[in-house]
C-alpha positions as CSV (number, residue, x, y, z in Angstrom):
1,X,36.8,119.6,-17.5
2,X,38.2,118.9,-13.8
3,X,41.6,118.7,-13.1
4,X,41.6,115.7,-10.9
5,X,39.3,112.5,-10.8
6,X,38.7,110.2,-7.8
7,X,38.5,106.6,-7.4
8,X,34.6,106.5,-6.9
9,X,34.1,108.5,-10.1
10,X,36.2,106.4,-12.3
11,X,34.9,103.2,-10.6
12,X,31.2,104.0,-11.0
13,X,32.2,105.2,-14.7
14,X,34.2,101.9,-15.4
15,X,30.9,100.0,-13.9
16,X,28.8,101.7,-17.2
17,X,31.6,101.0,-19.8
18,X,31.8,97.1,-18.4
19,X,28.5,96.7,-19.0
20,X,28.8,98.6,-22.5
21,X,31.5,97.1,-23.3
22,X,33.2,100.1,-24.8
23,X,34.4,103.3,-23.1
24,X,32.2,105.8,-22.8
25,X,32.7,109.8,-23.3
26,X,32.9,110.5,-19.8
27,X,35.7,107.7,-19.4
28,X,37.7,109.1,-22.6
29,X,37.7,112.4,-20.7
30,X,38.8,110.8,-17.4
31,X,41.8,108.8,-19.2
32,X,43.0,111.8,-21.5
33,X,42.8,113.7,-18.1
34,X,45.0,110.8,-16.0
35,X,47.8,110.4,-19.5
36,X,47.8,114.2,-19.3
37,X,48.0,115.0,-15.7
38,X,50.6,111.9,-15.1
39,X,52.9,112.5,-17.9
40,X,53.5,116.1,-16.2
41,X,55.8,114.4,-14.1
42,X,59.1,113.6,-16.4
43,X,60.5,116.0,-17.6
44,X,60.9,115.6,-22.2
45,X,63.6,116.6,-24.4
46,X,61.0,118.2,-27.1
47,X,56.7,118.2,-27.5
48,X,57.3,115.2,-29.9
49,X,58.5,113.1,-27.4
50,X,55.8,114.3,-24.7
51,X,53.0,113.5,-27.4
52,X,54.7,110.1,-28.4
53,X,54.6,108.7,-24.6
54,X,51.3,110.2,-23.9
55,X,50.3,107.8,-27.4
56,X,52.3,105.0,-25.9
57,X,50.1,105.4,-22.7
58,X,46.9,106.0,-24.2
59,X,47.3,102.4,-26.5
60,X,48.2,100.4,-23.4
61,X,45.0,101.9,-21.7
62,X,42.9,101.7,-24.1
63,X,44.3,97.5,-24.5
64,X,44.1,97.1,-21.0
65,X,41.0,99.2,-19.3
66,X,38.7,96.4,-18.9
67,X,40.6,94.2,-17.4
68,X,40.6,95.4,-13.9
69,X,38.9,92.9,-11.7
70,X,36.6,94.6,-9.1
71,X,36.4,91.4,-6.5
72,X,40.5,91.6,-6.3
73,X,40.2,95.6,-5.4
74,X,38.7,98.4,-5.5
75,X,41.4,101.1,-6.3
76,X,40.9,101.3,-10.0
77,X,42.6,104.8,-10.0
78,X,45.8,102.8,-8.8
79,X,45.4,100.3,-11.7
80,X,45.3,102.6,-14.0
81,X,47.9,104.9,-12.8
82,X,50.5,101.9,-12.8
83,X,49.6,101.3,-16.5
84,X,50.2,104.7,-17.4
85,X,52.9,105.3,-15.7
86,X,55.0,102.2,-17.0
87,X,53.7,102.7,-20.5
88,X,55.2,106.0,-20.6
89,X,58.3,105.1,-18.8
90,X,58.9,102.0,-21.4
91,X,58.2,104.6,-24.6
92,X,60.3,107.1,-22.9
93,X,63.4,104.7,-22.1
94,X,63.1,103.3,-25.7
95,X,63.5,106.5,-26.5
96,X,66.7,107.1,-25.2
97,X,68.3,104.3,-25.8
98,X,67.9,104.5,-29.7
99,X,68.8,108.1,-29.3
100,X,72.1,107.4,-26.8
101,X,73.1,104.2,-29.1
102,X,72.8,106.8,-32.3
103,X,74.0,109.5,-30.7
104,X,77.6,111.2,-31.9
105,X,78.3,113.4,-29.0
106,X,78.5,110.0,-26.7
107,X,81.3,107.8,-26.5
108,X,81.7,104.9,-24.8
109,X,85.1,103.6,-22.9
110,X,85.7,100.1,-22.2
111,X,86.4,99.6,-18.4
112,X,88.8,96.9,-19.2
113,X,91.3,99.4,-21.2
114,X,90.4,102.0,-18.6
115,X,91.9,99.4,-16.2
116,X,94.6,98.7,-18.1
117,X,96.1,102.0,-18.3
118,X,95.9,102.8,-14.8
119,X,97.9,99.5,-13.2
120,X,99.9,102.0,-10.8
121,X,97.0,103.5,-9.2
122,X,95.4,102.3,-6.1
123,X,91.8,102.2,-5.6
């Protein structure tokens, strides 16, 4: 299996699974090789968290692949890219959120009584 994928490959590929109207094996392999390859960049707490964004990613992908619309552009690596990227970020911010919200070792300080106990100092 490569470990890259251009444009005119996935376009041409994307061509066969339009008129299919399903993915085809060769596109499966191109998209588990882009949600793989992109999800490289962040950096995960745990596996489990790598595998649930790279899940997150491959359901928004696999909503969302056939709507690319060849007569407004031709970069469909781009397209998909920006899907996979936000899909992940979204799973990966939810993420934190329910973990920094449950969390114990975080507290939170209100500004306003921050504020209040420091009237005599000039900012």
């Amino acid at each position: 299996m490569p470990h890259y994928i251009n444009n005119k490959q996935l376009l041409d590929e994307f061509k066969i699974c339009k008129k299919e109207g399903k993915t085809t094996r060769q596109m499966d392999k191109y998209i588990v090789l882009m949600v793989t390859n992109i999800s490289k960049g962040f950096r995960y707490k745990d596996t489990e968290l790598r595998n649930d964004v790279q899940q997150a990613a491959y359901v928004q992908l696999y909503t969302k692949w056939q709507n690319f619309d060849e007569e407004k552009g031709s970069n469909i690596f781009a397209y998909y890219t920006q899907i996979i990227r936000t899909a992940i970020m979204k799973d990966f911010n939810m993420f934190y959120l329910k973990h920094r919200r449950s969390s114990e070792n975080v507290s939170f300080i209100s500004l306003d009584s921050f504020l209040d106990n420091d009237k005599d100092t000039d900012y």
